[in-house]
LOFI-252920 format. One line per 8 residues: number of its first residue (from 1); their letters; for each residue x, y, z of N, C-alpha, C. Coordinates in steps of 0.1 Angstrom, whole numbers, plus 5000, padded with zeros to 4 digits. Atoms other than C-alpha are relative to their C-alpha. Layout:
NUM = a = X:Y:Z:X:Y:Z:X:Y:Z  ...
This chain:
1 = xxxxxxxx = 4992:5005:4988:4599:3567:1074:5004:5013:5008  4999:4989:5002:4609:3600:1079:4989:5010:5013  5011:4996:5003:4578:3613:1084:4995:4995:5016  5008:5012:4990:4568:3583:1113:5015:5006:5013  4993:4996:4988:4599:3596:1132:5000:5012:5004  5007:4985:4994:4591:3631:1134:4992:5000:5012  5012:5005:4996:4560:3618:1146:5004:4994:5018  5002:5005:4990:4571:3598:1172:5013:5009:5011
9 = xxxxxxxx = 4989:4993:4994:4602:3621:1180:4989:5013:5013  5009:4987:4989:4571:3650:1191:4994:4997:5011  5008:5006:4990:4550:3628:1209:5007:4996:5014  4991:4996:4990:4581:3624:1231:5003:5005:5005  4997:4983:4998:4587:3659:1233:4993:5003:5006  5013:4994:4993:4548:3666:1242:4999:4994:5018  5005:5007:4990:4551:3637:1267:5011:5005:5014  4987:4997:4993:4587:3650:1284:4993:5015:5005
17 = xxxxxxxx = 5007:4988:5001:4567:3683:1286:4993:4999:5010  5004:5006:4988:4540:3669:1305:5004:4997:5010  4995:5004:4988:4560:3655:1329:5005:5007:5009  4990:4992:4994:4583:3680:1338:4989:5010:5001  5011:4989:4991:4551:3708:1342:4997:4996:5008  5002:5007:4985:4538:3683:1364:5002:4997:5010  4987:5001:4987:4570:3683:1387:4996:5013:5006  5000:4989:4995:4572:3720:1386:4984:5007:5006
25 = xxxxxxxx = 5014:4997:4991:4532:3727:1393:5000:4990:5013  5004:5005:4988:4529:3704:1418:5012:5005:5011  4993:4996:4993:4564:3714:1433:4997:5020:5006  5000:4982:4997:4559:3757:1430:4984:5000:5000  5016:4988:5002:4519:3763:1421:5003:5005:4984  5005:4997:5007:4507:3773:1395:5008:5017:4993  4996:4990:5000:4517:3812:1399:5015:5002:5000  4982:5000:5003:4555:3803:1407:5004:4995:4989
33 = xxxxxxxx = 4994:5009:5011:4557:3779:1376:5007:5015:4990  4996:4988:5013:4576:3797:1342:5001:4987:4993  4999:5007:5010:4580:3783:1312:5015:4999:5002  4991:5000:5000:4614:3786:1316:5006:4987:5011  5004:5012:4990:4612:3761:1345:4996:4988:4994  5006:5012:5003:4593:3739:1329:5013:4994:4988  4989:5000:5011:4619:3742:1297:5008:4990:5002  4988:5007:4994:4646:3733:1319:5000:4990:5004
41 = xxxxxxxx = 5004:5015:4999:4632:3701:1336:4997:4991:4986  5004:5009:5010:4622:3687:1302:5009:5003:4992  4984:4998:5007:4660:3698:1286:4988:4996:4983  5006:4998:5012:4639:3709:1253:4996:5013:4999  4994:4989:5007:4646:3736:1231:4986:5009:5002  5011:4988:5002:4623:3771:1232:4991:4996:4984  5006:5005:5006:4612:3758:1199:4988:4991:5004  5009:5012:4995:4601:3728:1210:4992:4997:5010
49 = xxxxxxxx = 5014:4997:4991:4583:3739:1238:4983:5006:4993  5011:4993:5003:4562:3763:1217:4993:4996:4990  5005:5006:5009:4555:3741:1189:4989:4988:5008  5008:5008:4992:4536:3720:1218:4985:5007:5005  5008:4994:4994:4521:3748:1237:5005:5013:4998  4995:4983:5001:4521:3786:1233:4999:5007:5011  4999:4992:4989:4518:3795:1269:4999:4992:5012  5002:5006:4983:4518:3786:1310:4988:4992:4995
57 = xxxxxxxx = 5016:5001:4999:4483:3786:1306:4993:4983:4992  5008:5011:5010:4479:3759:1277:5006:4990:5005  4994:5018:4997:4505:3727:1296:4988:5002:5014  5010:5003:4990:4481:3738:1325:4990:4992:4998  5009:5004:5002:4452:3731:1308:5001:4983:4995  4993:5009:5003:4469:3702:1295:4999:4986:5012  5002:5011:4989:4478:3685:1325:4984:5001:5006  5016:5004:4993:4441:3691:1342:4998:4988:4990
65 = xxxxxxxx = 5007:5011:5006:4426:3674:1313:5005:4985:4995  4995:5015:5003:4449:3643:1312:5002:4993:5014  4994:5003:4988:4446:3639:1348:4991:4984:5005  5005:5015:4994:4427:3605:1346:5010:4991:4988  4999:5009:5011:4449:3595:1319:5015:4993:5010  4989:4997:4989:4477:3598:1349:5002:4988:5007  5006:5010:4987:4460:3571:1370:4996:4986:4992  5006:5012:5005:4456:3534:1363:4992:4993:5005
73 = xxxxxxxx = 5006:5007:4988:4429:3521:1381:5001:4987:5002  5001:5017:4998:4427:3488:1398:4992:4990:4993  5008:5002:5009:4413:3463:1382:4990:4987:5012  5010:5004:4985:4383:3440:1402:4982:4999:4994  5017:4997:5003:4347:3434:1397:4989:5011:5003  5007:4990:4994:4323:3464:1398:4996:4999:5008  5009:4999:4987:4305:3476:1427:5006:5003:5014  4994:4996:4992:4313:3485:1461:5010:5001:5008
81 = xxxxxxxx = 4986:5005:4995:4345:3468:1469:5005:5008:4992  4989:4993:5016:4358:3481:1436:5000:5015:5002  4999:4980:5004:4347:3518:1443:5007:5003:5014  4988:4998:4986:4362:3517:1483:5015:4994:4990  4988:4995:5005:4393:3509:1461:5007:5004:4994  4994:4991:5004:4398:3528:1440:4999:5014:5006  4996:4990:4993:4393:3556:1462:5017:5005:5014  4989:5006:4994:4420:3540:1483:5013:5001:4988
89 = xxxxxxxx = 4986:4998:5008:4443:3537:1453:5003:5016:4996  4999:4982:5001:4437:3578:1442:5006:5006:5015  4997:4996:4992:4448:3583:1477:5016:4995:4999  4981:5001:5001:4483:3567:1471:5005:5002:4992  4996:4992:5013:4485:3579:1437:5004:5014:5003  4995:4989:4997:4484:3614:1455:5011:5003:5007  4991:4995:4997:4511:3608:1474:5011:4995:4992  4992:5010:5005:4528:3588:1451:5006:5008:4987
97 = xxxxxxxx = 5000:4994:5012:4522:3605:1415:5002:5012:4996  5002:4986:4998:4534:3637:1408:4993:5006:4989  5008:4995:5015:4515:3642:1371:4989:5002:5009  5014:4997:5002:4484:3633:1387:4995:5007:5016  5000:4991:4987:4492:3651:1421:4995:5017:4995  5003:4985:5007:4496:3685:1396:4989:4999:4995  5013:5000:5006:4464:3680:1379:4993:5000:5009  5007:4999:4989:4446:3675:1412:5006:5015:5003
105 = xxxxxxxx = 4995:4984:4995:4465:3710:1420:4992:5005:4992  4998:4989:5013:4463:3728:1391:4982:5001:4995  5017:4998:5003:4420:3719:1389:4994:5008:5012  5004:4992:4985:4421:3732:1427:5002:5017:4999  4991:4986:5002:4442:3764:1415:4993:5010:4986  5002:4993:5016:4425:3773:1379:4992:5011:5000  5007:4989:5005:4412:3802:1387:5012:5011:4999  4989:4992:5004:4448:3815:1386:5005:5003:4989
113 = xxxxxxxx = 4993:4997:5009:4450:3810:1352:4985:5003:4994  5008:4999:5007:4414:3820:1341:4988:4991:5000  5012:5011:5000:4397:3785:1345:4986:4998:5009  5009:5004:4990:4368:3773:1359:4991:4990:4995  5012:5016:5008:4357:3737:1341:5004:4992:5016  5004:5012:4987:4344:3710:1367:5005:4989:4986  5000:5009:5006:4353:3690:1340:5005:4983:5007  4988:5011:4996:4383:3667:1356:4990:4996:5018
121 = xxxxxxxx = 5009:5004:4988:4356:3664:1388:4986:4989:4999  5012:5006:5007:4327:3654:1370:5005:4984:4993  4994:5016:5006:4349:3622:1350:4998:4995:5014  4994:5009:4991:4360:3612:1387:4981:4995:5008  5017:5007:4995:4317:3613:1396:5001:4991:4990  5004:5008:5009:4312:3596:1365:5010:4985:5001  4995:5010:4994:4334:3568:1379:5002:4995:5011  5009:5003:4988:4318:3565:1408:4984:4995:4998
129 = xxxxxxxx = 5010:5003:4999:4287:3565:1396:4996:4984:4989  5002:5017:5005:4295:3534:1374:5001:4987:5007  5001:5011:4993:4307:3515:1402:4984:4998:5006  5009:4999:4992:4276:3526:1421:4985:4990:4992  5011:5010:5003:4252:3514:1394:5004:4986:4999  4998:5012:4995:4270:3483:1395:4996:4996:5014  5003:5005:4988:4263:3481:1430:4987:5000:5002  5015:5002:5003:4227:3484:1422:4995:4993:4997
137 = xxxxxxxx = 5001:5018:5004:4227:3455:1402:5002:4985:5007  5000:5011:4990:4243:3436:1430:4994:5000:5013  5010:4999:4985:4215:3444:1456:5014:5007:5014  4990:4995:4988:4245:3463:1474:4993:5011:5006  5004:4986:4994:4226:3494:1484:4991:5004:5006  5009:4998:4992:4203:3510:1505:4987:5000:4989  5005:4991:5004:4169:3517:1491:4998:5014:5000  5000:4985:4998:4161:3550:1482:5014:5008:4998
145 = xxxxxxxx = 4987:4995:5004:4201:3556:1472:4999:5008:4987  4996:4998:5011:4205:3577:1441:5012:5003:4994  4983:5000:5002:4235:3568:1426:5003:5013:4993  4991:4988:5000:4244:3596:1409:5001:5013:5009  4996:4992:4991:4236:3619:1435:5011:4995:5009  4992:5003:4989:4254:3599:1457:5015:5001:4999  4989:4997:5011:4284:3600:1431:5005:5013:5004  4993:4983:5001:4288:3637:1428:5002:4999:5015
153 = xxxxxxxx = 4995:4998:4986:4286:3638:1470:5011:4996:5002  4991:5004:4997:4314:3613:1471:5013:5007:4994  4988:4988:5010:4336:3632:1445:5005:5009:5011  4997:4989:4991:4330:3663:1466:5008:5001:5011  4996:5004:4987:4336:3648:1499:5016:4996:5000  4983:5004:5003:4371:3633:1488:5002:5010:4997  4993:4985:5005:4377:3669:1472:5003:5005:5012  4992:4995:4990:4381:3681:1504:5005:4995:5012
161 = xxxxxxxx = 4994:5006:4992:4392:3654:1521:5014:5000:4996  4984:4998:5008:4423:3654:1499:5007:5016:5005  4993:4981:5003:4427:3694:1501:5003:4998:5016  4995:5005:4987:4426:3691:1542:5009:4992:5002  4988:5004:4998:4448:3667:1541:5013:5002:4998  4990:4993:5007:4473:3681:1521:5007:5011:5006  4995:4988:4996:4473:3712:1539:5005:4998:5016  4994:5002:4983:4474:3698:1577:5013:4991:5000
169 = xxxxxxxx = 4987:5011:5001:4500:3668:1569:5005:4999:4987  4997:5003:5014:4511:3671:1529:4991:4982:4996  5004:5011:4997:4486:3640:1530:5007:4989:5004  4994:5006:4997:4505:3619:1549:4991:4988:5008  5004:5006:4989:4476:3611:1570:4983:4993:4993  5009:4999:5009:4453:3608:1536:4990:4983:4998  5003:5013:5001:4449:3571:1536:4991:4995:5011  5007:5000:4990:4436:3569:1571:4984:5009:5000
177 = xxxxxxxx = 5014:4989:5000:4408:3602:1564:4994:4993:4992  5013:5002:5011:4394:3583:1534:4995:4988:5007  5008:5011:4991:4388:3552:1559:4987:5007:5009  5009:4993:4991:4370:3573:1582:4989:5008:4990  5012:4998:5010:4352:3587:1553:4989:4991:4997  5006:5011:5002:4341:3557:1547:4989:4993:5009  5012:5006:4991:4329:3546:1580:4988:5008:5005  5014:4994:4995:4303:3573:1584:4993:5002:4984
185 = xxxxxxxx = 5009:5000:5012:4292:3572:1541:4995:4987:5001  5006:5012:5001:4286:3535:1543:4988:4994:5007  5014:5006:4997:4255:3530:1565:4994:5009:4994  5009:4993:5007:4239:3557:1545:4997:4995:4983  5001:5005:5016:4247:3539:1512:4995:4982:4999  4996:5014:5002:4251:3501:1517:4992:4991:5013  5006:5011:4989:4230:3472:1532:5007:4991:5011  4998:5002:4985:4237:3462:1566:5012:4989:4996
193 = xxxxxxxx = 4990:5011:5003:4253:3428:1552:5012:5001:4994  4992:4997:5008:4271:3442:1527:5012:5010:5003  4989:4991:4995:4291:3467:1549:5010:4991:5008  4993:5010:4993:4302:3438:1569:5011:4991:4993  4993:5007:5010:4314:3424:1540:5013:5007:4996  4992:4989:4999:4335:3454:1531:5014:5000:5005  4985:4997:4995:4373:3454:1532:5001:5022:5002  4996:4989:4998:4379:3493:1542:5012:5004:5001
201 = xxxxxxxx = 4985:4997:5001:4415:3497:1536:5007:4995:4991  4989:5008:5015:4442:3494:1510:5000:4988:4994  5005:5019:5000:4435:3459:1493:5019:5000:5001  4988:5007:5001:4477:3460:1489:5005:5006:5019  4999:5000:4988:4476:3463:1532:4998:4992:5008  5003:5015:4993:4465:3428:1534:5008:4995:5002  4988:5015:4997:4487:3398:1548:4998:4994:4984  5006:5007:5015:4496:3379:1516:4991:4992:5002
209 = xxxx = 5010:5011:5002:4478:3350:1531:4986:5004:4996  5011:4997:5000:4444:3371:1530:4997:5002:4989  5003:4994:5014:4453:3384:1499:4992:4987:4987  5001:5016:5012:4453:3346:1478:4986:4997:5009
């Protein structure tokens, strides 16, 4: 018993940890962060920080690699409705979320602490490219589309749609750029009917009546 409370006493500890680097990276950067900072937002003992992680370096790596675990995506039938929204929801997760705001930082920032994995880029293709072959399945797409290329492009393209935004308005204006993203990716992806079809904005932006 004992034993099971330890257990769950640490995983509290790791998780309070988490959170509170994720305040202070997304609020200072990466370079302003300290452990000391982080300590203090998560009111847990120098022990107990280092029995987690033994340096800046390692809650960094930390948050990058938990940064899909950050985000709950919508839920909805695959394919191209589903992948216009979840890209729509990551956009108000960004302004919304500060875990998975810092992990979007801190994968943009990692060469400040040594890094350079595409890793946390590559998941967000690789859930793109599942809606996409869903959308393949439902005759949604142009011929001649290759979903995963088309995948990784869209990743990219939001990577710097997000960072521009961030930097001209703190994304304020982020929800709007991924629409317009949208209206010049979608005749290059998606059959003429099926773009018509196409909600292009927030599904929680509808009237309730449209929504039921």
């Amino acid at each position: 018993m004992k034993s099971k409370v330890r257990q769950e006493r640490a995983v509290r500890t790791r998780e309070a940890i988490l959170q509170a680097a994720a305040e202070v990276f997304d609020e200072v950067g990466y370079s302003k962060a300290s452990i000391r900072m982080i300590m203090e937002r998560a009111q847990v003992t120098q022990g107990g920080m280092y029995f987690h992680f033994k340096s800046k370096q390692g809650i960094a790596e930390a948050v990058v690699a938990s940064q899909q675990k950050f985000v709950q995506l919508p839920e909805g039938t695959d394919g191209l409705q589903r992948l216009v929204n979840i890209t729509f929801h990551l956009a108000g997760e960004l302004q919304t979320n500060a875990r998975f705001r810092a992990s979007v930082r801190l994968a943009v920032e990692q060469e400040e602490f040594g890094g350079r994995d595409a890793t946390a880029y590559l998941e967000w293709a690789e859930q793109f490219h599942r809606q996409l072959l869903a959308a393949r399945a439902r005759n949604e797409l142009r011929f001649g589309v290759d979903e995963l290329e088309f995948a990784t492009l869209l990743m990219s393209a939001y990577t710097g749609v997000q960072i521009f935004s961030n930097i001209s308005t703190g994304r304020a204006d982020l929800v709007e750029r991924v629409a317009s993203l949208w209206r010049y990716l979608l005749p290059a992806l998606a059959q003429e009917d099926v773009i018509n079809r196409l909600r292009i904005s927030p599904p929680d932006s509808l009237p309730a009546a449209e929504k039921a």
